[in-house]
C-alpha positions in Angstrom: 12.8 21.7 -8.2 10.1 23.1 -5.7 7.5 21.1 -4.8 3.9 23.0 -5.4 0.8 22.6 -3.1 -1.3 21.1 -5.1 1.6 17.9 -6.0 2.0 17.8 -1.9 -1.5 17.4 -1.3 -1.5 14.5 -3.9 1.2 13.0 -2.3 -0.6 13.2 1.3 -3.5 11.4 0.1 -1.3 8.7 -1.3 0.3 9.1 2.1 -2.8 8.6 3.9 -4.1 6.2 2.1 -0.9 3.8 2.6 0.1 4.3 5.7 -3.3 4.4 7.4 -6.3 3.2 5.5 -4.4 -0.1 4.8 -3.7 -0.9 8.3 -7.3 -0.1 9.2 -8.7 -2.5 6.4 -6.6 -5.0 8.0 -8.3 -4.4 11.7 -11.8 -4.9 9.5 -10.1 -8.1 7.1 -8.6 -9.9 10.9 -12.1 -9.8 12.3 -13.7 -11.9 9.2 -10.6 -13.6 8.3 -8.8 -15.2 11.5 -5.0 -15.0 11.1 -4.6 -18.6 12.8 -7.1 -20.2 9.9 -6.2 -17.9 7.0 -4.6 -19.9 5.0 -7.2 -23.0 5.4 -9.8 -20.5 4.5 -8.5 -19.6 1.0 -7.6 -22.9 0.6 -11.5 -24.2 0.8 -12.2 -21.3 -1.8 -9.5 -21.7 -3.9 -11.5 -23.7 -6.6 -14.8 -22.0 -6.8 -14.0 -18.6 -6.0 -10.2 -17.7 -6.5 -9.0 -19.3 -9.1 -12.0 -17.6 -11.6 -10.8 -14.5 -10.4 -7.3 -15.3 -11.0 -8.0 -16.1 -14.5 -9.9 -13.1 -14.9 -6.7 -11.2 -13.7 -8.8 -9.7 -11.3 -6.2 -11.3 -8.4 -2.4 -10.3 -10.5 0.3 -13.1 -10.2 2.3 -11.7 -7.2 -1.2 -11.6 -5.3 -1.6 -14.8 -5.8 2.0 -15.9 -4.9 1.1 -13.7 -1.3 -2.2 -16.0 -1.3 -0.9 -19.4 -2.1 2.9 -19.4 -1.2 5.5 -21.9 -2.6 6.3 -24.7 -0.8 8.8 -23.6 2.4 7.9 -19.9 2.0 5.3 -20.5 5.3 1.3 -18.8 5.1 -0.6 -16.3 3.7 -0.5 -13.6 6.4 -2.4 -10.4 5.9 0.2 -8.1 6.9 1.6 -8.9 3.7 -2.2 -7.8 1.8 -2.5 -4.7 0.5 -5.6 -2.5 0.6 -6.8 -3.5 -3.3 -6.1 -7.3 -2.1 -7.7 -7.5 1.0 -11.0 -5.6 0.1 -11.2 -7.8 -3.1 -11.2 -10.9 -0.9 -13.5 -9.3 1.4 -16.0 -8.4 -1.5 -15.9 -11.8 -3.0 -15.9 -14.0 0.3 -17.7 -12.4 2.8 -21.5 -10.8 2.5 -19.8 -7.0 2.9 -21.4 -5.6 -0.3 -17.8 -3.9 -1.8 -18.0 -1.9 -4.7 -16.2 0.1 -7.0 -18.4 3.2 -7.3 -17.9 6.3 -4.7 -20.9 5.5 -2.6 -23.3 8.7 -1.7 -22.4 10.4 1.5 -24.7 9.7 3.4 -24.3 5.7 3.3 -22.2 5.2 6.6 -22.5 1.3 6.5 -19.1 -1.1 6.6 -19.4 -2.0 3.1 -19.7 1.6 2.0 -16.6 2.7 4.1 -14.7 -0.2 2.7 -15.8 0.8 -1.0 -14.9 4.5 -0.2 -11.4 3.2 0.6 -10.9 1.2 -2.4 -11.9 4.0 -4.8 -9.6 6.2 -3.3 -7.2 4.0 -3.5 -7.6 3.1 -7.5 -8.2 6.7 -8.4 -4.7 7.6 -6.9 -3.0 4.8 -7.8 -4.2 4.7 -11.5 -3.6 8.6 -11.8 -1.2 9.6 -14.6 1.8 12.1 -13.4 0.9 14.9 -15.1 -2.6 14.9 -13.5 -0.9 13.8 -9.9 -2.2 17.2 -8.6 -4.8 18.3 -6.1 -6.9 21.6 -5.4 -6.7 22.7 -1.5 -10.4 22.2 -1.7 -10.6 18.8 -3.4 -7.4 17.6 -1.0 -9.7 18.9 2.2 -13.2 17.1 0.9 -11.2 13.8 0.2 -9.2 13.8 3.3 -12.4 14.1 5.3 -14.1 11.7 3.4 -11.4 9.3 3.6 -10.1 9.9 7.3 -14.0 9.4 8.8 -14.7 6.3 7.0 -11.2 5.3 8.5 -12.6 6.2 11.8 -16.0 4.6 11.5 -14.2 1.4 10.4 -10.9 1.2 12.5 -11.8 2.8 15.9 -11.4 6.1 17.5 -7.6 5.8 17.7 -7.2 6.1 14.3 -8.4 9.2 14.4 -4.9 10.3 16.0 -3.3 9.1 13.8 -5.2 10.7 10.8 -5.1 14.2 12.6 -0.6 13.4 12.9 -0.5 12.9 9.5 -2.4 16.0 8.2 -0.3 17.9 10.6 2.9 16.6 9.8 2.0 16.6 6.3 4.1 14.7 3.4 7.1 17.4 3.5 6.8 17.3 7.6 10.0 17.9 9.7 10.6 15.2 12.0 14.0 15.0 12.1 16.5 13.0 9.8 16.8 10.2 13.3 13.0 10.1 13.4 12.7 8.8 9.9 15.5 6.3 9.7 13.7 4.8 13.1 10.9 4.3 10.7 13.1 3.0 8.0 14.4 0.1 10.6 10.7 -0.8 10.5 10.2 -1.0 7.1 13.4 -3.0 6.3 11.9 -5.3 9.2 8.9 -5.4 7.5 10.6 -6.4 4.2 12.3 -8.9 5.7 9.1 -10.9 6.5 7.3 -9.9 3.1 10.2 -11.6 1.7 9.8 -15.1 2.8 6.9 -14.9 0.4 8.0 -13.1 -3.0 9.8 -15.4 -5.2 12.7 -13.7 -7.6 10.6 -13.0 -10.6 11.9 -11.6 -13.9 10.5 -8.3 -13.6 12.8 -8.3 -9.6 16.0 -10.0 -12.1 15.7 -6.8 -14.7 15.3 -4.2 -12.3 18.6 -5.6 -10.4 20.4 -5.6 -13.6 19.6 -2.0 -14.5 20.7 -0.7 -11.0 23.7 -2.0 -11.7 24.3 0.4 -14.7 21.9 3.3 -14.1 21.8 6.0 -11.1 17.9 5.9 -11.0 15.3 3.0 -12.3 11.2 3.6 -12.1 8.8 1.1 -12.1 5.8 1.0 -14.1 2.7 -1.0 -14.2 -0.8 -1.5 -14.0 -2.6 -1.9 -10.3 -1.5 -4.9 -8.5 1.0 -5.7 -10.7 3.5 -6.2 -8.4 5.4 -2.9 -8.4 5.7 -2.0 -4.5 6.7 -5.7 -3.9 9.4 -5.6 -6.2 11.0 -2.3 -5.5 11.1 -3.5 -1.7 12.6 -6.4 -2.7 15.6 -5.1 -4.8 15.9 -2.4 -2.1 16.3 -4.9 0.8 18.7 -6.4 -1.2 21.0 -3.5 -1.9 20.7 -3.0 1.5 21.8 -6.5 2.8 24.1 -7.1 0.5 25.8 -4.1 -0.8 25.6 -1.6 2.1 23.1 0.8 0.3 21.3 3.3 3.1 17.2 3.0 2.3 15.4 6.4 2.0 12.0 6.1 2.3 10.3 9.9 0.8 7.0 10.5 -0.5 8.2 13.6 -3.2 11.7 14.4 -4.6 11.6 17.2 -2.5 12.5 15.2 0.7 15.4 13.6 -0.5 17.2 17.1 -0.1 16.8 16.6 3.5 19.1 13.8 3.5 21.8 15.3 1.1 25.6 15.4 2.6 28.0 17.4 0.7 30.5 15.2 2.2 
């Protein structure tokens, strides 16, 4: 299967978004939200402010398992927030005015950059497959949109790292060592997200049809849970089976892996 334009371009705005707009909402998130008092500050607005939105479903349960931990699973810890969480609780606890709109371009303000962030994020994420597709000229006017409100929020040095990633694009060609380095990060990363995540039913199933099926997919609505759950199940192939993690942004990169041996 040959991957067209258009699909890549999805997939590097998906890319971009992940891999660089979260970590750049998380420089903004750290400077209202200390890390050493994080978990004392949702505690004081659990009542009045959390709890409603739990109820609404606006915060899903595994968000709220990542806010409020079980006993002996240690703190909340913002590393372990994804974009849609983190600007929620920004929206609802500080004064940054966070919306859900695509704000007009010439509003450069913080809460504008934030909201431009987040509807990025939900248009790609709630995007159905067959429309997962993107116009050179749409993927150029979104990038740029997306990478300077990255900038304006995050610092000059995320510009670098916007201009890599557009260079390198999602089929790049560092080589096969390059991207198992990164994989080592990611299984480390894991490994700390999984002191929060408690074995749910949805993690149980998905273990159960590995067992019997060559590939599973997971489906759900936005904050559901998905992303924590495949990482889960994969770290534990990994640990305790001896299954090699493959982290690819389109089927088309899994070729590069493939052994005939």
């Amino acid at each position: 299967m040959d991957i067209k334009p258009v699909d890549t371009n999805f997939s590097r705005i998906d890319n971009l978004l992940r891999n660089v707009a979260q970590p750049d909402v998380k420089v903004t998130f750290d400077k209202d939200f200390s890390p050493v008092i994080l978990q004392q500050t949702l505690n004081r607005q659990r009542a009045k402010v959390l709890e409603p939105l739990r109820k609404k479903k606006v915060i899903s349960r595994e968000q709220w398992s990542l806010l409020f931990p079980y006993p002996n699973k240690g703190k909340a810890c913002s590393t372990t927030f994804d974009l849609n969480l983190m600007t929620c609780l920004l929206r609802n606890l500080t004064p940054i005015p966070v919306g859900d709109g695509l704000p007009c371009h010439a509003d450069k303000s913080e809460g504008a950059d934030l909201s431009r962030l987040k509807y990025y994020r939900n248009m790609i994420a709630h995007c159905p497959s067959k429309d997962a597709k993107l116009t050179n000229e749409k993927f150029e006017i979104y990038w740029n949109d997306i990478s300077q409100a990255i900038v304006r929020l995050g610092g000059a040095h995320f510009q670098t790292k916007c201009l890599s990633l557009k260079v390198g694009g999602a089929n790049d060609s560092a080589p096969i060592g390059l991207k198992r380095l990164h994989v080592k990060e990611l299984i480390e990363k894991w490994k700390k997200e999984k002191n929060y995540v408690i074995e749910t039913i949805a993690i149980k199933r998905i273990l159960d049809l590995i067992e019997n099926n060559t590939s599973v997919m997971a489906v759900g609505s936005s904050g559901c849970g998905k992303s924590t759950s495949i990482h889960y199940v994969a770290l534990s192939l990994y640990q305790n089976q001896g299954y090699e993690v493959i982290h690819v942004y389109s089927p088309e990169e899994i070729r590069q892996y493939y052994n005939p041996e």
